[in-house]
C-alpha positions in Angstrom: 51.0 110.8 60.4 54.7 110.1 61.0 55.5 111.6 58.0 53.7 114.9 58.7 55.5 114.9 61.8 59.3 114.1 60.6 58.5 117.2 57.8 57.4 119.8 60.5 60.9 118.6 62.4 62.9 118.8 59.6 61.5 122.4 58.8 62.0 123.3 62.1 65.4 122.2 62.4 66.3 124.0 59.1 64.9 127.4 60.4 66.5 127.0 63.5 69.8 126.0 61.8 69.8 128.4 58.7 69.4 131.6 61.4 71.7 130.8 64.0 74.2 130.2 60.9 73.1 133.6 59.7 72.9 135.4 62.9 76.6 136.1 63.8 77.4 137.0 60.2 74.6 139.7 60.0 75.5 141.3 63.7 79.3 141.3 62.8 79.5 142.3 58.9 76.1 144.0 58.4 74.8 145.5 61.8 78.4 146.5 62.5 78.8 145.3 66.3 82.5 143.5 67.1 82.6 139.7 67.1 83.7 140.0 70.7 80.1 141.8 71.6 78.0 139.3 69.5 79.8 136.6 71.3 79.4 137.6 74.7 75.6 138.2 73.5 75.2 134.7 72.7 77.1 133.5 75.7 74.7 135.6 78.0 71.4 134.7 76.1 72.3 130.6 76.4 73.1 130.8 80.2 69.4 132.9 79.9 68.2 129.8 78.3 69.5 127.0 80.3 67.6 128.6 83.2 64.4 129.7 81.4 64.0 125.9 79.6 63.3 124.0 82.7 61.1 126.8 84.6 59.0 127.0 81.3 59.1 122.8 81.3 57.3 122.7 84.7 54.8 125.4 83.3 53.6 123.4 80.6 53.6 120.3 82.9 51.5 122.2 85.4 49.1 123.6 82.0 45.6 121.9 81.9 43.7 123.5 79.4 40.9 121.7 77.0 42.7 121.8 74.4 45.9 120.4 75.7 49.2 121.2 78.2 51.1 122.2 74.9 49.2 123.7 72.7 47.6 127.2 74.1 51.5 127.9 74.3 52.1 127.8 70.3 48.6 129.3 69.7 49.0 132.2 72.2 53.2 132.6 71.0 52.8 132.4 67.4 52.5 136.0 66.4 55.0 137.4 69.0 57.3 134.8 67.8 57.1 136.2 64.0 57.2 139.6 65.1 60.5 138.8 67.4 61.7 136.9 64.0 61.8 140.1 62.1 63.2 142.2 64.6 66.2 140.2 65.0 67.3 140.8 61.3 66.0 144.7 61.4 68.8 147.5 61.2 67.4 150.5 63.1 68.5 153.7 61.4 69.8 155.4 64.8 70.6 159.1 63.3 70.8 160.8 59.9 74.8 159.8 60.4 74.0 156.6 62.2 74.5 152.9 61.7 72.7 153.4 58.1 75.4 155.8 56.4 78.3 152.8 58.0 76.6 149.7 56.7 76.2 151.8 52.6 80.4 152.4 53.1 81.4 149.4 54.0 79.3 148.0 50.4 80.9 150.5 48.8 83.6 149.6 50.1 83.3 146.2 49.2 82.1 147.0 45.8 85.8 148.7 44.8 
C-alpha cells in the first residue's frame, strides 16, 4: 500500500514539476507573449491561489458524502482537469496573419 501511494506522489510531483518547468518557456518562445507578461501572469494566478487553497480546504472539511470528504472532488474534477491540461499548451490561430504565421518565422528563423 505504501508503495502504491509514494508512486502516485512521485508521478504527481513529476507532472507538476515537468509543466511548470515547461510553462514559461512555451508562453515566452513559442506562444510569443513577453517574459514580463508571463511573469506578472504567474504572479497574479499564485496570489489567486493562496486565497482559493484555504477556502477550498474548509470545503472539503465541510464535504460529507458516502463515499468520502475527498474523493467526489477528484471524481467530479477529473475530466475538466484534462481538458484545462490541454488548453494550457494550445496556440489559438487568432487570424489568417495571426499568432500562427509569427511562431512558423521565428522556426524559420531559427532554422537559418
Amino acid at each position: 500500500m505504501r508503495a502504491a501511494l509514494a508512486k502516485k506522489t512521485h508521478v504527481s510531483c513529476m507532472f507538476w514539476q515537468l509543466t511548470g518547468t515547461f510553462l514559461l518557456y512555451f508562453y515566452t518562445d513559442i506562444f510569443g507573449i513577453s517574459a514580463a507578461i508571463a511573469g506578472t501572469m504567474f504572479l497574479v494566478v499564485r496570489i489567486f491561489d493562496s486565497v482559493i487553497d484555504p477556502v477550498m480546504g474548509c470545503l472539503i472539511d465541510r464535504t460529507e458524502t458516502r463515499w468520502g470528504k475527498f474523493r467526489p472532488y477528484l471524481l467530479w474534477m477529473a475530466i475538466p482537469f484534462g481538458i484545462t491540461g490541454v488548453l494550457t499548451f494550445t496556440t489559438p490561430d487568432l487570424s489568417p496573419s495571426g499568432r500562427s504565421d509569427l511562431i512558423k518565422k521565428r522556426i524559420q528563423t531559427s532554422a537559418s
